[in-house]
N, C-alpha and C positions, 0 to 999 in steps of 0.2 A: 443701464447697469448690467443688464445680461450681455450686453454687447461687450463690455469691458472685461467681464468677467470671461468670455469666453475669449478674448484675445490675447487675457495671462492665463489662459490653459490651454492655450496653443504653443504660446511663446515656452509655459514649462515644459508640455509635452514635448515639442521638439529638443529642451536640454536635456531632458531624461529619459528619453527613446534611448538609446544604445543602454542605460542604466534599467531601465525599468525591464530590456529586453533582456540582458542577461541575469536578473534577479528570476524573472520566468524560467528560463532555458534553465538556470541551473538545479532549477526544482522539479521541472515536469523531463525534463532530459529528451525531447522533442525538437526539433527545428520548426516544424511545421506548427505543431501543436502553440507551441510556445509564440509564432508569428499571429497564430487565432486570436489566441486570449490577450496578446499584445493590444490588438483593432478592438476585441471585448470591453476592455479596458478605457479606452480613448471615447468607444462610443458608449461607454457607462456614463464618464464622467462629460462629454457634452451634453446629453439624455440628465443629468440628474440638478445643468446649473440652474434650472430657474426653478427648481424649488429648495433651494441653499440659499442661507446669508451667503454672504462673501465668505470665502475660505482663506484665511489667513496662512495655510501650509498646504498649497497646493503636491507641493514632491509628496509628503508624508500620505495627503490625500492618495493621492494616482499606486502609491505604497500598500498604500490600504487596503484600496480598489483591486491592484493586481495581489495581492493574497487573499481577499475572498474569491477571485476566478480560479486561484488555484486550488483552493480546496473543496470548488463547485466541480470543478475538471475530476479530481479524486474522487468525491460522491459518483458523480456518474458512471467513474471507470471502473467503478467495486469489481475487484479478481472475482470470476466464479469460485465457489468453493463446492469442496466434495462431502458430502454425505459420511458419513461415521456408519450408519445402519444402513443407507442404500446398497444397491447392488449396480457395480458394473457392467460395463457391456460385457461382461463375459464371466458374471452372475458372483464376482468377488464381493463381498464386503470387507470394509478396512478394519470391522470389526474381529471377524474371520482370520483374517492376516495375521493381525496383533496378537489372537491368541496361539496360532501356532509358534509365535517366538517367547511365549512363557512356556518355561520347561514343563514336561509331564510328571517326572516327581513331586511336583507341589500340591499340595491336597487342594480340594476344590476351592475352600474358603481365601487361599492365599494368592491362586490362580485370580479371582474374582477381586480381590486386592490390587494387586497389583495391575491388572486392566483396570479397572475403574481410576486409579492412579495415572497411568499414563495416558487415556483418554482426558483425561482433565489436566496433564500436563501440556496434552496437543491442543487443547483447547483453549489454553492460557499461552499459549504462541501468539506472537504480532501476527496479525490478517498474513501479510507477505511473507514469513518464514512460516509461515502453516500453510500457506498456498502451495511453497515449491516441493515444502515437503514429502507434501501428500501427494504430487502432479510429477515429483521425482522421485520417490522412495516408492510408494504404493500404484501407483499408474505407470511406475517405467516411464514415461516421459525423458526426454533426454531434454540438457540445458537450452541448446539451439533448438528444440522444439519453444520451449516456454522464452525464451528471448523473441522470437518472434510474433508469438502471441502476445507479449503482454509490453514489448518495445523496449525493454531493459537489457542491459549487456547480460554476456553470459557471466564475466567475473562478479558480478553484483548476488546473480542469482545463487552463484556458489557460494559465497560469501554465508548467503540469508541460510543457505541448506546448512551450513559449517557451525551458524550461530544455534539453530535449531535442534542439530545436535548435542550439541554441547551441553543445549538445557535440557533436553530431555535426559542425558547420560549421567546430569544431575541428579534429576528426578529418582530416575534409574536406582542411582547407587544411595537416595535415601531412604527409600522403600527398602532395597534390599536389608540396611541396615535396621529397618524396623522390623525384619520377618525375622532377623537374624535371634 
């Protein structure tokens, strides 16, 4: 029975090899990457048939199979993220930073406002627009630096810095309107 089984999960894997490849690829945006978890994949599902009944929907199966590697590939890949309170190599905090762009006019309570606001708007950022963020607005980092650490285009990356703005300038102009 394993035997049989494993000759229609050969027979599907070879029809859904080009299908299954480009469902990876266009998730993880890797050639390489995407060729790994492709073989992850194939050696899951021969590794898992003798303790299965028979599988009635092998594609849906190996479907499956290739989005949990891609969301194990994500777990693993987690972006560094930056500190709010650390100090940099060159003894900045982001917290530092931020306060310098609340004007000195505003009395201390409103100052303290408004930071506490936009720290918790940066921190209700998706992981990836709070990464390039912080890696391009507070660390100077330039696109082509973070493109090639993290394997993503640069238009992507500018993209995620554009949407980040956005909500933060949201943020921005709702607070203001509560001080106001």
């Amino acid at each position: 029975m394993v035997n049989e089984q494993r000759h229609r999960l050969q027979q599907n894997f070879k029809a859904e090899h080009a299908g299954l490849f480009a469902f990876i690829w266009s998730k993880i945006q890797s050639l390489e990457e995407a060729e790994d978890l492709l073989q992850d994949v194939y050696v899951q599902a021969v590794g898992s048939l003798n303790v299965l009944d028979i599988v009635d929907d092998l594609t849906g199966w190996l479907y499956t199979i290739a989005k949990n590697k891609i969301i194990d590939w994500y777990r693993r890949k987690r972006l560094p993220t930056v500190s709010i309170d650390e100090s940099d190599e060159n003894g900045n905090r982001f917290k530092d930073i931020l306060a310098e762009e609340i004007p000195d006019t505003m009395d201390d309570e409103s100052r303290e406002i408004i930071f506490r606001a936009m720290m918790d708007a940066i921190d209700a950022l998706p992981e990836k627009q709070r990464h390039v963020f912080i890696q391009q607005v507070i660390e100077g980092r330039t696109f082509r630096e973070l493109s090639r650490e993290t394997g993503e285009p640069v238009n992507t990356l500018i993209a995620r810095k554009r949407y980040a703005i956005r909500f933060l300038q949201g943020q921005l102009a709702e607070i203001k309107k509560l001080l106001a």
